[in-house]
KOLTIMAR-949766 format. One line per field, with one value per residue: residue number from 1; residue in three letters; z, y, x of N, C-alpha, C in turn. Coordinates in steps of 0.05 Angstrom, whole numbers, plus 32768, in hexadecimal, padded with zeros to 4 digits. Example, Ala and Ser with C-alpha at 12.3 -4.5 7.8 and 13.67 -1.06 7.14 Angstrom:
! residues 2
seq	c(1, 2)
type	c(ALA, SER)
n_z	c(809C, 808E)
n_y	c(7F8E, 7FD3)
n_x	c(8108, 8101)
ca_z	c(809C, 808F)
ca_y	c(7FA6, 7FEB)
ca_x	c(80F6, 8111)
c_z	c(809C, 809D)
c_y	c(7FBE, 8001)
c_x	c(8108, 8102)
This chain:
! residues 99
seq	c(1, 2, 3, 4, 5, 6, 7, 8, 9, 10, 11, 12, 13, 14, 15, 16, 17, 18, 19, 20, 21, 22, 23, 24, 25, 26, 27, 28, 29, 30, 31, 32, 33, 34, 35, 36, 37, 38, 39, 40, 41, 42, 43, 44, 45, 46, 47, 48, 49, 50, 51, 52, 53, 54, 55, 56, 57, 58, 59, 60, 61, 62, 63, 64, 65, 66, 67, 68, 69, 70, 71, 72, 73, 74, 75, 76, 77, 78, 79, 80, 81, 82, 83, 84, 85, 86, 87, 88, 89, 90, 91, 92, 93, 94, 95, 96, 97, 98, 99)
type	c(UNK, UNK, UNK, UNK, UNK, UNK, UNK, UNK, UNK, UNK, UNK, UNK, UNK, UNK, UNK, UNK, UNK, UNK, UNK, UNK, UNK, UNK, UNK, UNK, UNK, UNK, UNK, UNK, UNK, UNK, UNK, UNK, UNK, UNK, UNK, UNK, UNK, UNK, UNK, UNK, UNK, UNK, UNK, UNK, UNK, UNK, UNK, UNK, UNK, UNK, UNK, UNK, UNK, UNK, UNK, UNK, UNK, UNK, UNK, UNK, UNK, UNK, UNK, UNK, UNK, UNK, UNK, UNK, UNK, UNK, UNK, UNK, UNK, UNK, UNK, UNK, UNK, UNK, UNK, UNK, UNK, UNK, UNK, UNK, UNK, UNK, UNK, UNK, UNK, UNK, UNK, UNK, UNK, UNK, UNK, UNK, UNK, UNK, UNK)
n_z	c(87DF, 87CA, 87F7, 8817, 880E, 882A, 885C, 8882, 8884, 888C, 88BA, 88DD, 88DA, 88EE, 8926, 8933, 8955, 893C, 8930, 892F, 88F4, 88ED, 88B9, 8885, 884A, 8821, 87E9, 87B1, 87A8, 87DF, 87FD, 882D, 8847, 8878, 888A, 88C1, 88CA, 88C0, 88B9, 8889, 886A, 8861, 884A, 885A, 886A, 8867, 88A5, 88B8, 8898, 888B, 8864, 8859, 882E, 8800, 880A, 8844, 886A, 8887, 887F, 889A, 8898, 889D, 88C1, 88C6, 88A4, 8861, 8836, 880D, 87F5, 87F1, 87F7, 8800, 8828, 881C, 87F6, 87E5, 87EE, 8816, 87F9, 8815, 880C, 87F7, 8821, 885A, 889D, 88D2, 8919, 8950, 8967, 894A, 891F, 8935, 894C, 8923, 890D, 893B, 8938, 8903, 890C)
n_y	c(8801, 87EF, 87D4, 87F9, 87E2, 880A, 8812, 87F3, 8800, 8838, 883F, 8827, 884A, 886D, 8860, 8860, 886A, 889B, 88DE, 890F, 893E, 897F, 8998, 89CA, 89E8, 8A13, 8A23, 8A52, 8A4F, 8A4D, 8A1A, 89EF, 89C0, 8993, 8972, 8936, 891F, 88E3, 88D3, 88A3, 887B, 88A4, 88CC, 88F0, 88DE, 88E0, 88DF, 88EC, 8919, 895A, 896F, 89BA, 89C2, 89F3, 8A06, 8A08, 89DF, 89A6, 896A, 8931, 8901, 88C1, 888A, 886F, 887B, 8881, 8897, 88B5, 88C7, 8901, 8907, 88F1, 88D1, 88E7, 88BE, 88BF, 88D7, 890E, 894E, 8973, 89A6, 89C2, 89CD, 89EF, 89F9, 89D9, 89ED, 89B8, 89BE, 89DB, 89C1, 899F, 89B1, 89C1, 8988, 897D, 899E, 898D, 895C)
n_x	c(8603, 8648, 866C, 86AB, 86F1, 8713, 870D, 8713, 8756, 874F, 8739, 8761, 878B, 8779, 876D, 87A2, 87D1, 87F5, 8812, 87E1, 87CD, 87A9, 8788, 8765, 8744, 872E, 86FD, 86EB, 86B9, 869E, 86A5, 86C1, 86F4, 8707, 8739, 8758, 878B, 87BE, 8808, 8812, 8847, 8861, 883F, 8805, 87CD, 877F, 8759, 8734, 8701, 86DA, 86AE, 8693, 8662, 864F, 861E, 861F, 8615, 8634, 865E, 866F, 86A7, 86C8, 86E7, 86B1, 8690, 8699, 8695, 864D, 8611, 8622, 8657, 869F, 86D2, 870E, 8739, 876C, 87B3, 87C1, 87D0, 87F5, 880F, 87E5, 87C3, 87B4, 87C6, 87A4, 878B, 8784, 8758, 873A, 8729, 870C, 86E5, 86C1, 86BA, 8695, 8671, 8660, 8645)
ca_z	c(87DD, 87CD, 8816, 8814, 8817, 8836, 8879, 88A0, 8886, 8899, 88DE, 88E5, 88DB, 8900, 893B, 893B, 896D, 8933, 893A, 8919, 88F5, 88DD, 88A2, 887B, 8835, 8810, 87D1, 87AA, 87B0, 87F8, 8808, 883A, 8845, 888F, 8896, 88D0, 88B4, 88CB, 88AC, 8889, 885C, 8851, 8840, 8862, 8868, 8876, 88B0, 88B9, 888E, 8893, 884F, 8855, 881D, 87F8, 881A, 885D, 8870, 8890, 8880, 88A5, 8888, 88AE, 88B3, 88CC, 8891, 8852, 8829, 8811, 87D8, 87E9, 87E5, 880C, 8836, 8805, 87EC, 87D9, 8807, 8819, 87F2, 8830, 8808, 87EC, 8837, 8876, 88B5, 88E9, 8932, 8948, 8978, 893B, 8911, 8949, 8959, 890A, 8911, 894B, 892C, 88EA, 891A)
ca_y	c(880C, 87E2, 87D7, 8805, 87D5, 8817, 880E, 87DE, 8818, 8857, 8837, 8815, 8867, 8883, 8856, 8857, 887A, 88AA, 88F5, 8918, 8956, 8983, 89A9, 89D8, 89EB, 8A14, 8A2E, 8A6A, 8A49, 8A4A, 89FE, 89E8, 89A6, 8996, 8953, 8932, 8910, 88DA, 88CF, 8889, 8874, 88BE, 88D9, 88FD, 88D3, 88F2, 88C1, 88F8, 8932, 896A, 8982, 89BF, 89CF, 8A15, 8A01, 8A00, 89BC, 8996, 8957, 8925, 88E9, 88B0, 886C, 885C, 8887, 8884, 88AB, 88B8, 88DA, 8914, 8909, 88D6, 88D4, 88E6, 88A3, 88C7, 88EA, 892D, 895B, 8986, 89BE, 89C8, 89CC, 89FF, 89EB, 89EE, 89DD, 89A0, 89D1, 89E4, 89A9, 8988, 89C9, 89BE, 896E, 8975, 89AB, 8987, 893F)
ca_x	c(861D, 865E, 868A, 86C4, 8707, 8724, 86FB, 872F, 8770, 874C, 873B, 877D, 879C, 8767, 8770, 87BE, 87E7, 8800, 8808, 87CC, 87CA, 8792, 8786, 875C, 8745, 8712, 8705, 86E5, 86A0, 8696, 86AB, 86DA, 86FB, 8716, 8746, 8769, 87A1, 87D5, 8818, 881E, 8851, 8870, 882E, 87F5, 87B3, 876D, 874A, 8711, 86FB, 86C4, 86A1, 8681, 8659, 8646, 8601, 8626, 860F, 864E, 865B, 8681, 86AD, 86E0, 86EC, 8697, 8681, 86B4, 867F, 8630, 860E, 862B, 8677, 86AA, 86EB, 8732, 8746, 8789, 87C0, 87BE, 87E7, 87F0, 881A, 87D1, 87B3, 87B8, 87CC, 8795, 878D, 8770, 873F, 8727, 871F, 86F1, 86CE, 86BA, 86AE, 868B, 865B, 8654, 8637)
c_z	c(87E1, 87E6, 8804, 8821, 8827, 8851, 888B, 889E, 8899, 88B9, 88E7, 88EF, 88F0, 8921, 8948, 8948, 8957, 8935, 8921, 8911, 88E4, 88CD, 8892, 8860, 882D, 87F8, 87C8, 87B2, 87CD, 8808, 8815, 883F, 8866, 888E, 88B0, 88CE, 88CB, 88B2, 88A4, 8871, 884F, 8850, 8853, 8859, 8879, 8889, 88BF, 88B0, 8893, 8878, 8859, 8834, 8815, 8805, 8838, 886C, 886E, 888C, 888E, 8895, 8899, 88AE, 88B9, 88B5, 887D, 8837, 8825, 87FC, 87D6, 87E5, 87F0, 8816, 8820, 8809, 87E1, 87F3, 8806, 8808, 880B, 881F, 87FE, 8806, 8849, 8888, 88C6, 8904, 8936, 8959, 895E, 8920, 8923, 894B, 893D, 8903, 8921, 8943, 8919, 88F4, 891C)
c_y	c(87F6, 87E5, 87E3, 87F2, 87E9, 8813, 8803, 87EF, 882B, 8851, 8833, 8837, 8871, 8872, 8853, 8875, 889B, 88C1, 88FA, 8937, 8956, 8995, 89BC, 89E2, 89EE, 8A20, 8A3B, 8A66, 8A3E, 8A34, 8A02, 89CE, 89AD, 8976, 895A, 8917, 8901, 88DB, 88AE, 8888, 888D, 88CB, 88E2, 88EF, 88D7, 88D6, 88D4, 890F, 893C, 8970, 8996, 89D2, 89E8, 8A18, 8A09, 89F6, 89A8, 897A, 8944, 890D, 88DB, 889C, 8859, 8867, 8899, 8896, 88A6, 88C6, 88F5, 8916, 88E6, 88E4, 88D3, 88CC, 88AE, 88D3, 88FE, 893B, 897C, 89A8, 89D3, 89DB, 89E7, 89F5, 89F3, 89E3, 89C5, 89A3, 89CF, 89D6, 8997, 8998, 89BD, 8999, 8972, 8994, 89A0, 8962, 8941)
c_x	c(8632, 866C, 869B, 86DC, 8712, 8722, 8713, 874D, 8769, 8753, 874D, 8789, 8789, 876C, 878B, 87BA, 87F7, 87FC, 87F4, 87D4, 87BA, 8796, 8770, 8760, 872F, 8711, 86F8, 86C9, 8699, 869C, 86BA, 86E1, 8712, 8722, 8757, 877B, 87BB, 87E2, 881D, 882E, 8860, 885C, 8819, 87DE, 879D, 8762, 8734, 8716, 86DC, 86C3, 868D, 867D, 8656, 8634, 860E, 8622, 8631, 864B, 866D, 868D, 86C8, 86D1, 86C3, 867D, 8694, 86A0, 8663, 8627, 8619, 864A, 8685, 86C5, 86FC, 8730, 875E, 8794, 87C2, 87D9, 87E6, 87FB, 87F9, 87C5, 87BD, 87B6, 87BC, 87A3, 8782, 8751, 872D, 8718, 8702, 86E0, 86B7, 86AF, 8692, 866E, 864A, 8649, 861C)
């Protein structure tokens, strides 16, 4: 597998001091998509997401695992109007299940 140049950003966001917020998103086929998102540059950037599958097999993704055959971390910014606003209880509950 090619190194991901993103590796030294994500971390950089994921390690800063910035506020975080979490999100939610699923769609007719059973998926769901969980990010925890800083603000850089105006925009909303994921620096850890949750896939779960239709299977309901969780996947995890951030800056020590930027993806894998089964998907990868957004390389784009969140269009949040897309998203629902969670907690961050409930984003970790959901990390910390899908580890």
């Amino acid at each position: 597998m090619v190194p991901d140049v993103r590796q030294p950003l994500v971390r950089q966001l994921a390690e800063s001091d910035a506020p975080r917020h979490y999100w939610h998103m699923g769609d007719e086929d059973g998926r769901a998509w969980l990010f925890e998102s800083v603000e850089g540059d105006g925009e909303h950037w994921a620096v850890r997401q949750v896939e779960v599958g239709a299977d309901r097999l969780a996947r995890r993704y951030w800056w020590r695992r930027l993806q894998d055959e089964y998907g990868f971390l957004t390389d784009q910014p969140l269009e949040i109007w897309e998203l629902t606003e969670i907690t961050e209880a409930a984003f970790e509950a959901v990390w910390e299940a899908a580890g």
